[in-house]
N, C-alpha and C positions, 0 to 999 in steps of 0.2 A: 419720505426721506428718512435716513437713519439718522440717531442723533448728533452724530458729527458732521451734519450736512446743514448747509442755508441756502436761500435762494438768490442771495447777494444783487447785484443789481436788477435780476428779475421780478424785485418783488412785486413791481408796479402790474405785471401781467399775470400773476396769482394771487387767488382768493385764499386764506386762509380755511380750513376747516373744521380741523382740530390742530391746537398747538403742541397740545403735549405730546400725538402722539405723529406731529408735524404732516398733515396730509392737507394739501392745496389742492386748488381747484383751476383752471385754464378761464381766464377772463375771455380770451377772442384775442382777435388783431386790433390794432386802433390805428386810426389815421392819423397823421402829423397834425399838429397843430400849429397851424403858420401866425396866429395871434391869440394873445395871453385871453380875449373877452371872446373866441369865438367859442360856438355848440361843439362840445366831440362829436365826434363820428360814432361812435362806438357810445351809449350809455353807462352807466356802473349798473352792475346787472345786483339781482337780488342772491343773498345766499341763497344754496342748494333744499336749505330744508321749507323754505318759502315759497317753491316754484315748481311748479309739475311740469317734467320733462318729459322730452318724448321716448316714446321705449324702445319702437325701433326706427332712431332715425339714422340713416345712413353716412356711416364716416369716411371724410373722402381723404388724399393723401397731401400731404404739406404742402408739394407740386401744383395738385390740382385747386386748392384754393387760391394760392399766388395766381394761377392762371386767370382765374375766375375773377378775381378781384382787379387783375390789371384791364380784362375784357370790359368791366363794368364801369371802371374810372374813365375807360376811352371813352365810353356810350354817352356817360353823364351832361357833357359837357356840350355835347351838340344835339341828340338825338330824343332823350330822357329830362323829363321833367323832373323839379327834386318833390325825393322818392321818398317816403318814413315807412318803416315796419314798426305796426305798433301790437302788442298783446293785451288781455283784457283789461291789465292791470294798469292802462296807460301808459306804459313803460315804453320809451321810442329802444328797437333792438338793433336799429339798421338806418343810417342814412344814406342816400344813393344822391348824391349831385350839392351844388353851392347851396349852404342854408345860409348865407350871410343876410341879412335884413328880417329874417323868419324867426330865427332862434335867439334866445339868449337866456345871459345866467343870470337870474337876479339874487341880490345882494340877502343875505341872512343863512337858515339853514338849508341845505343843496336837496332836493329831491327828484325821483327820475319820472315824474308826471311833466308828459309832453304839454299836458293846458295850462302848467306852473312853469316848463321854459319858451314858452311862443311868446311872440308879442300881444299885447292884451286884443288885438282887433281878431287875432284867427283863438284865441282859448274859446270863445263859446260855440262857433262852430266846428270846431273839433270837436269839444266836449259832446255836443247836442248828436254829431255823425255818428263819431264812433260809437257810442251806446246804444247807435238804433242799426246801426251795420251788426253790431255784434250779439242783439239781440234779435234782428229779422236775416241776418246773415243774408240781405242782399245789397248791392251796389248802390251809393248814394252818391251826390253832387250839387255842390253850390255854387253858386257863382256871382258875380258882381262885390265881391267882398273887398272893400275899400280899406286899405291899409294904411297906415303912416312910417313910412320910410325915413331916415335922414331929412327930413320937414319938406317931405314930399309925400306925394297922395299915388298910390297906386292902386290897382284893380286886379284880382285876382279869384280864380276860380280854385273848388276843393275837390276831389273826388276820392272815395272810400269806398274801396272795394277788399270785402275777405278773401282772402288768399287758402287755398282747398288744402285738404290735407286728411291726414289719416285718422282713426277710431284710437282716441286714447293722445292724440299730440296736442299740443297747447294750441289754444285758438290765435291767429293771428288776422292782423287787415294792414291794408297797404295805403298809404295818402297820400296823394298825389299834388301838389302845389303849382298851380301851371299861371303865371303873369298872362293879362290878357291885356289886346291892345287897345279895345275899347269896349266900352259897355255894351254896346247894341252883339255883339257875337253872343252873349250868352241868352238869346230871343228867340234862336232856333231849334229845333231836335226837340221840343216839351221837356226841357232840362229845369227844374224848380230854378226862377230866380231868387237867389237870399237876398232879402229885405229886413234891413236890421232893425227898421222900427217895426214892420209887421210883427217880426221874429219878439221883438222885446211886445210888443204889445199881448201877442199873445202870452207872452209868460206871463207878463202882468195883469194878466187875466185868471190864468190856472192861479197863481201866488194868491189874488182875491178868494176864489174859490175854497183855497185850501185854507186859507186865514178865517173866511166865515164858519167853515165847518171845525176849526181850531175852539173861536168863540163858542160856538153851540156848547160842544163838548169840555170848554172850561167853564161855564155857565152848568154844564150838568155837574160836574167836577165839585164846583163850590157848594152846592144843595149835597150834595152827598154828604161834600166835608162837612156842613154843618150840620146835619144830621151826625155825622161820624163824632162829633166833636162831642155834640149831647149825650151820646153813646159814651165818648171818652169820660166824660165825667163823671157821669153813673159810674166806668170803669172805675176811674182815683178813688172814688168814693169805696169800693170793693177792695180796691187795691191798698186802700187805708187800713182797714178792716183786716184786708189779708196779710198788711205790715205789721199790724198790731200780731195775729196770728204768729207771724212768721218770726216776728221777735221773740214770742213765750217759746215759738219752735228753736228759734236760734239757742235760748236757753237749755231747751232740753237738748239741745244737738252737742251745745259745751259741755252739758253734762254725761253725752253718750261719746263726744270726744274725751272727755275724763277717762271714761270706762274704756274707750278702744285704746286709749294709751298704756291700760292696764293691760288690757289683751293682748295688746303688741307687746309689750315686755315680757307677758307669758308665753308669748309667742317667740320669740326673743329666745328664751331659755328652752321652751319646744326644739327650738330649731338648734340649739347646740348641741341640747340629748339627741338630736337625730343624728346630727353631726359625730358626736362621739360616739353614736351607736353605730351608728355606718361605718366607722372608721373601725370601732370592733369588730363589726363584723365582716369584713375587709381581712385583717390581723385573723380573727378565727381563721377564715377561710383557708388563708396561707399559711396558718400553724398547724392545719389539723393535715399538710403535706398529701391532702384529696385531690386526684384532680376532678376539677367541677364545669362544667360549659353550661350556662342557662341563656335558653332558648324565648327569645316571644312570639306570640298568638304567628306569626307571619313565619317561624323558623330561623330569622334574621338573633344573629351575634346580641348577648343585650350584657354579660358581663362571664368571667372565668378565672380558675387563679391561674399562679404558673404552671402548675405541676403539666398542666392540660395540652402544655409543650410537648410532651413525653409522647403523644398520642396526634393530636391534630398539628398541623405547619399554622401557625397560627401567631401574628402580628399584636400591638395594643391598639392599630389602627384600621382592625377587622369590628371593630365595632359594631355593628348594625348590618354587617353583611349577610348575605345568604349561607346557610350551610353546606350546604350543597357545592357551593364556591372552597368550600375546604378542603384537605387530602389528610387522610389519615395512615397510618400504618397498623391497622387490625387485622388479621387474616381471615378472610372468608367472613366479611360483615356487612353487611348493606343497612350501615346505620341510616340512613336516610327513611328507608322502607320500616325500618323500628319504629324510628321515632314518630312516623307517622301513623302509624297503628296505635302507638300510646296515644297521640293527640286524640286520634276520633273516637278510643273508644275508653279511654281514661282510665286504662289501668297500666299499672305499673309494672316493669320486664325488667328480668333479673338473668342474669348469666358468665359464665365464665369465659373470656377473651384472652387470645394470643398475642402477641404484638410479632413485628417479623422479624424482630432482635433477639425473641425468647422469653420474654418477661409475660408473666400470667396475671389478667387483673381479671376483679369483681367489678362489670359491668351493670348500673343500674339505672335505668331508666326511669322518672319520676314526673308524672304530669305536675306542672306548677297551679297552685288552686290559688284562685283569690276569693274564693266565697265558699258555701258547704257543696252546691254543685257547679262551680262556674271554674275555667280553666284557661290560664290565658298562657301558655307557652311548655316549654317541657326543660327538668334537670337532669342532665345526663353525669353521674359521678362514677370514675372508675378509681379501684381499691388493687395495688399490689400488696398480691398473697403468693407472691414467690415464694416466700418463706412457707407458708400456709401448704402449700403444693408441696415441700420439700419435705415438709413436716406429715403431711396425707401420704407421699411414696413411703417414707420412712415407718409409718404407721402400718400402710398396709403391707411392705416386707416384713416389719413385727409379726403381724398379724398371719400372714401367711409363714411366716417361721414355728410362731407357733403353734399353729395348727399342725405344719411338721413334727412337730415336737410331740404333739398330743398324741397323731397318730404315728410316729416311728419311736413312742417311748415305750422301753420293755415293760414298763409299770402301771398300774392303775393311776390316773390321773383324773379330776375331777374340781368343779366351780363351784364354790356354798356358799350363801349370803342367808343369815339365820336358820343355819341348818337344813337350808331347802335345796335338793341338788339343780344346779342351773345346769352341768354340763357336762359331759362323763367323755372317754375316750372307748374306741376299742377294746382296749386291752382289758377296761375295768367292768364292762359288759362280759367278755368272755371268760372273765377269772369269777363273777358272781352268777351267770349265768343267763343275766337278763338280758332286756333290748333295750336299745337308748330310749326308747317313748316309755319302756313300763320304771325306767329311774328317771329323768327328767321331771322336775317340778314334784315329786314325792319329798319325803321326810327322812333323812338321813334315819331314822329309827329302824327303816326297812332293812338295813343292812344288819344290824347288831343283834345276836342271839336273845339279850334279856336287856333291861328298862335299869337296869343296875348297871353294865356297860356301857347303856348310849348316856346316863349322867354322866359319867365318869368320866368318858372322852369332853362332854359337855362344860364341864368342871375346873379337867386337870390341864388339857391341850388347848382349851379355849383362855385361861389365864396368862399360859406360856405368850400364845399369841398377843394378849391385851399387853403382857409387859418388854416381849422383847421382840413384837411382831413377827416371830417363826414360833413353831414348836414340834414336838417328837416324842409318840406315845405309842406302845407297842399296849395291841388289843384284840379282838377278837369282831370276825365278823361272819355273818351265814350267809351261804348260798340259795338260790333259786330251790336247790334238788334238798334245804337241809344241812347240809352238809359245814362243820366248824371250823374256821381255820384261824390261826394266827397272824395279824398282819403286822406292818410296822407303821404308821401314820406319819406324815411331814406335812407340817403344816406352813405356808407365808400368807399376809394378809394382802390384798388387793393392794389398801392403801393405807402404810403405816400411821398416818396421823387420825383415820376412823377403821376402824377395826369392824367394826359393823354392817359396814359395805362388803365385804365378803372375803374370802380366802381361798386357795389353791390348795388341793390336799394332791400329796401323791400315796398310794398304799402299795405295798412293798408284800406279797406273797412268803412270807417269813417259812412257812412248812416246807418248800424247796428248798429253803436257806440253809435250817435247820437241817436236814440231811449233809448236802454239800458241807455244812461245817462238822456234823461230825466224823464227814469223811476224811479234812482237812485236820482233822485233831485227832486220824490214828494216822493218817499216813505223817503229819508233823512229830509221833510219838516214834514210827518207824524211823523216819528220818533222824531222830534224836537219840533214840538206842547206836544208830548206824555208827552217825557222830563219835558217840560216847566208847564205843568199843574199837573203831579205828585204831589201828598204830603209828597209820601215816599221822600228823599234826597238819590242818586245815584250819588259815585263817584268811576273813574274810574283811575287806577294805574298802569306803566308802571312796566317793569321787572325790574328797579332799586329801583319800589318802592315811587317813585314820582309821585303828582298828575296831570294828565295831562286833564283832565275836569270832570266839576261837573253840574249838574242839579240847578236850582233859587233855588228849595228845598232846596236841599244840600249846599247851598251857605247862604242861610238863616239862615238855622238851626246851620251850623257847623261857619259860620262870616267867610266863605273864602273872600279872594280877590283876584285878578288875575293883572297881569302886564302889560299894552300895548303895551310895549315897546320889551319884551320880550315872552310874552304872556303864561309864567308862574303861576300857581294858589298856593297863600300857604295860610296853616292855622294862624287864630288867633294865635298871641303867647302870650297872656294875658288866654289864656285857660288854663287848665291842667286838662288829661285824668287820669278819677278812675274807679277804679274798683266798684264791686256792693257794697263792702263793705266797700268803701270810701277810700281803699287803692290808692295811685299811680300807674298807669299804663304804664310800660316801651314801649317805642317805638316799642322795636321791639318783645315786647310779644304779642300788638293787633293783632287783628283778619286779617284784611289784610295786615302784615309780613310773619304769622304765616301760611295763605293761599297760599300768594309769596313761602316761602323757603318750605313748605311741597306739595306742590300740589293737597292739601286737601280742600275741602269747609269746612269756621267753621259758625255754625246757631246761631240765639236766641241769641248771647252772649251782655250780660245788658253793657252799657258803660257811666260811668256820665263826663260832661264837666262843668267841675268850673271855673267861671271866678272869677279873680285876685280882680278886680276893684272894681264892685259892690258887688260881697260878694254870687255870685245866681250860684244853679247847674242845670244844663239840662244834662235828663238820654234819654239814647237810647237806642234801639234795632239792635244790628247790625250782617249783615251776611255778608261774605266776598266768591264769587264763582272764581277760576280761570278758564283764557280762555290758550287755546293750539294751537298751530298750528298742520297739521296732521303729524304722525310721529314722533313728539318731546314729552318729557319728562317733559321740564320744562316751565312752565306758561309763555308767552310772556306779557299777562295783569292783574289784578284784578279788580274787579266791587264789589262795597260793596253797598249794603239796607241799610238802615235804616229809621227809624221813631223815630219820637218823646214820648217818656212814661213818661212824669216828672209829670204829672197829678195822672199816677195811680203809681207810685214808690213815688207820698208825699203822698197820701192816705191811701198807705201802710204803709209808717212812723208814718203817725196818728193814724192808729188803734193801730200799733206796742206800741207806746207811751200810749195808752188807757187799753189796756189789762196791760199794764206794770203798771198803777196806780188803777185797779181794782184790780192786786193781790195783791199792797201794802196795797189795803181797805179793802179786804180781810183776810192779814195775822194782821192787827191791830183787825180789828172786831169778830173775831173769839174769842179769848180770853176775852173780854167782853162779848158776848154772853154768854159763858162758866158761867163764873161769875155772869150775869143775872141769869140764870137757877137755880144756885144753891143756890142766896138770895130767888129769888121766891121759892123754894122748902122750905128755910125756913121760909120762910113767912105763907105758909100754915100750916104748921105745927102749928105753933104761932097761927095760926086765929079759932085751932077748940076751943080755949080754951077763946075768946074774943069774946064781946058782938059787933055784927052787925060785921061784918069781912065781909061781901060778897059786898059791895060796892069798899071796898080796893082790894080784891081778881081781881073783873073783870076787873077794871081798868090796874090792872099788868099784868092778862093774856091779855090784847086786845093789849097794850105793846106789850110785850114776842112775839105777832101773827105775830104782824109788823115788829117788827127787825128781825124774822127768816123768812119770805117771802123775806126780802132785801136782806141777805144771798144766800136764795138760786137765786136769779136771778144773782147775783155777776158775777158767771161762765158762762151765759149766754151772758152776757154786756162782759166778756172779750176775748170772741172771733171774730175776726173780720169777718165782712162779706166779 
């Protein structure tokens, strides 16, 4: 039953078994009890753990025992003698019919021995049957056995017969109690008559028997004992002797209890330094961020730190597990198959491991030693060198970079660690003539025409190096065929903090150089004539916009001057830049700002410079070209043209100013002309009627001819050529 259950007024018909964990057991049916002194029907049976049961005895249905039980109560009463089922144990299991006058309870503690509840006249022949039924397991019977009933005398026969049964069931017998009606019936059939004085005489015969040979054997008993006894005293007397002993022993023992008290205290303190060494090393373990898994002799869990999370699924209560029982996330590892190769054969494996997240550890497998050849388990520790791998890529794109370097450099390059070449390029083979094996591991002396050069370089470039870890020495070295050339030396040190570990040279073919530059230093001379003899002025401006050289022209024209000291060029500042139309002209609207921040050439743009002082303008022509570097966007210089035009921009003011007073002679003379015309018209008019009029006439027309010839050339005269 679960534990909110009881068995309430059942309890009478179960057996308890266990209480706590409340399991009962089925007593049987009982029969009513129609008076408080009579025998149950039913016995109190023994617990379960007391009684061998049958294993397979057949269960029949709730139905079928009611039936069975009402069949047998009918039988009992007319047909059926009273019936006891008894087992070895004397225990009645079964009463079948009236045990009234047979049975009873006697007074004190209750027990379920059928020869402790009969009346005293059937306890011995029961007791004497059943023991011999159950030990010859055949049919027995008595008879004449005289009872006392209610202070009456009855006669009653026994019969004890076992009841058959299976391999492994409890043995049982059946007794049968049957009232007789008189003595002489049980005379027939050779059925033993029970004679209770024969019966008791015979016992008290065996009882003699066994009582003499009791005597015998306490009679040998006591010779013994007092031999034993004589023995014993000898003993005390040893046993004195050995007290005496045992007491100097007892001494010595308080005094080896003294000393194990001391050992236990050092022990005592043993055991905290293990304790705090444990606990260090615990602490270590988890400080040193390792992860560690230690395995014993069996491969079974024995301790690990955290980190080992990172790697195994792995619990604090995998303790002692199998490994094999783990999961890891390694790629492509069959640590099992490792570890057991380090077991057998005790050497230690080392390698680099993936996880399937990306992370790189140093795997290492380490047999655990408990003696010089003895191995009881194995430690597995993995090391993140992500960084390490990051740092190995990083090394080897170095490394492959500069090997590009070596071999896609124009120049000699070369490794010296005390002067001894460790590593040459290409380039520095083919400019000396050798092959990399006949310079590799030789003496830089190979290279230098005389023992006065190779000091020198030894001297002057090797100091530069010690103080400022580079240096830069132009020298001389010979070739394979002989042959002398100039080079230029660069030197850096490996490693700035020892100089001695070695240096990088690179060497620089100076005699190429030397030509190209004094090619560079006439066509710079050309260039510089070109400059100098120009009439245009050329000046040229840096990407902030600042002048940084100008041509005499230019210098002329525009009154620059330049600084010595700094060597700086600035403009007049008694100038001021205009426009063509005399306006002011903002700094950074001219032509070379305007070319700087656009990256545009501006042409032809007219520019006048008025000086303050004396009162005079000078007009120019200026163009402004940016320069680029390849690749880039925005103009690194500007170079601006110009010339001088103040000759032909006053010219142009001249005529300008000339047309501008021909049309003022114009706009007056026109209306006098008008006016002419029209007195002359009247004039003729007047003359056909006056004497001689053609002297006056021609005179006004020859007039009139000349003021309108000047007229028309007016518009002529007012255009400029």
């Amino acid at each position: 039953m679960c534990a909110s259950e009881t068995n309430g007024d059942l309890a009478d018909f179960f057996e308890p078994l266990n209480q706590k964990f409340r399991i009962y057991a089925a007593k049987g049916k009982r029969r009513p009890v129609s008076h408080p002194t009579e025998f149950s029907g039913v016995p109190e049976t023994l617990p379960w753990q007391n009684r061998v049961r049958s294993i397979s005895t057949p269960s029949r249905s709730h139905d079928e025992d009611q039936m069975l039980e009402r069949f047998l109560q009918s039988l009992a009463g007319d047909y059926v003698p009273l019936a006891v089922v008894v087992n070895e144990q004397m225990e009645p299991l079964h009463i079948l019919g009236d045990s009234d006058g047979y049975f009873r309870r006697p007074s004190g503690r209750q027990t379920n021995d059928i020869t402790k509840n009969v009346v005293k006249d059937l306890a011995i022949p029961l007791a004497t049957g059943l023991q011999k039924v159950f030990k010859t397991s055949e049919e027995l019977k008595y008879t004449s056995i005289r009872i006392h009933w209610r202070e009456e005398l009855k006669t009653v026969q026994v019969r004890i017969r076992p009841l058959p049964g299976k391999k492994g069931q409890e043995s049982l017998a059946a007794v049968f109690i049957e009232e007789m009606a008189s003595p002489k019936e049980a005379v027939g059939g050779g059925t033993p008559v029970y004679d209770i004085n024969l019966e008791a005489e015979q016992r008290i015969h065996d009882l003699e028997q066994e009582l003499q040979f009791s005597r015998e054997n306490l009679q040998a008993t006591i010779e013994e004992l007092e031999t034993s006894n004589e023995e014993l005293q000898a003993t005390n007397e040893e046993l004195l002797a050995s007290n005496e002993e045992l007491q100097s022993t007892n001494e010595e023992l308080q005094s080896v209890n003294e000393e194990l008290h001391t050992v236990n205290a050092e022990h005592q303190s043993k055991i905290i330094e293990l304790t705090e060494l444990n606990n260090d090393l615990d602490n270590l373990m988890a400080s040193t961020r390792i992860a560690t898994l230690i395995l014993d002799e069996n491969l079974n869990v024995r301790r690990f730190t955290p980190e080992i999370r990172r790697i195994f699924r792995i619990l604090d209560g995998d303790i002692g597990r199998p490994m094999n029982h783990l999961t890891h996330n390694l790629m492509d590892e069959d640590l099992l198959e490792l570890v057991q190769d380090v077991t057998h054969r005790g050497v230690e494996k080392e390698r680099e491991v993936r996880t399937r997240e990306g992370d790189w550890l140093q795997m290492r497998i380490l047999p655990y030693h408990i003696g010089v050849s003895a191995i009881s388990g194995v430690v597995l520790t993995f090391i993140d060198i992500g960084l390490l791998k990051t740092v190995q890529n990083m090394l080897s794109d170095r490394e492959t970079l500069i090997s590009s370097l070596y071999r896609a450099s124009p120049v000699g390059v070369s490794r010296v660690a005390n002067r001894i070449l460790l590593d040459v390029n290409d380039q520095l083979c083919q400019a000396l003539g050798y092959s990399r094996e006949e310079l590799v591991g030789r003496s830089a002396r190979l290279l230098y025409p005389s023992t006065e050069e190779f000091e020198a370089v030894g001297k002057d470039l090797y100091e530069q190096i010690r103080k400022h870890s580079i240096g830069t020495m132009e020298t001389r070295w010979r070739c394979k065929d002989g042959t002398v050339f100039p080079v230029l030396l660069n030197a850096s040190s490996l490693h700035p903090g020892n100089p001695e570990n070695g240096a990088t040279f690179t060497a620089l073919d100076l005699s190429i150089r030397k030509q190209e530059t004094v090619k560079a230093q006439v066509n710079e001379e050309r260039y510089r004539r070109l400059m100098d003899t120009l009439a245009e002025g050329i000046v040229y401006y840096n990407a902030q916009g600042e002048i940084i050289s100008a041509n005499p022209a230019a210098q002329h024209i525009l009154g620059l001057s330049s600084n010595p000291a700094t060597g700086q060029i600035a403009a007049n500042p008694d100038w001021t830049v205009l426009r063509e139309d005399g306006t002011e002209w903002p700094a950074e609207q001219q032509p070379p700002m305007i070319a700087l921040r656009t990256g545009l050439p501006v042409k032809a743009a007219v520019m006048g410079l008025a000086d303050r002082q004396p009162g005079q303008t000078r007009w120019l022509r200026v163009s402004a070209i940016p320069l680029f570097d390849p690749g880039k966007k925005s103009p690194i210089e500007i170079y601006s043209i110009f010339h001088d035009i103040t000759e032909s921009v006053e010219t142009g003011h001249k005529l300008a100013r000339t047309q501008h007073e021909l049309q003022e002679l114009t706009r007056f003379a026109q209306p006098v002309l008008d006016a002419l015309t029209t007195r002359i018209a009247a004039l003729k008019k007047s003359s056909e009627t006056a004497s001689d009029p053609h002297a006056w006439q021609d005179c006004t027309c020859e007039s009139l001819n000349m003021l309108q010839r000047l007229i028309e050339k007016i518009p002529t005269l007012s255009n400029p050529v």
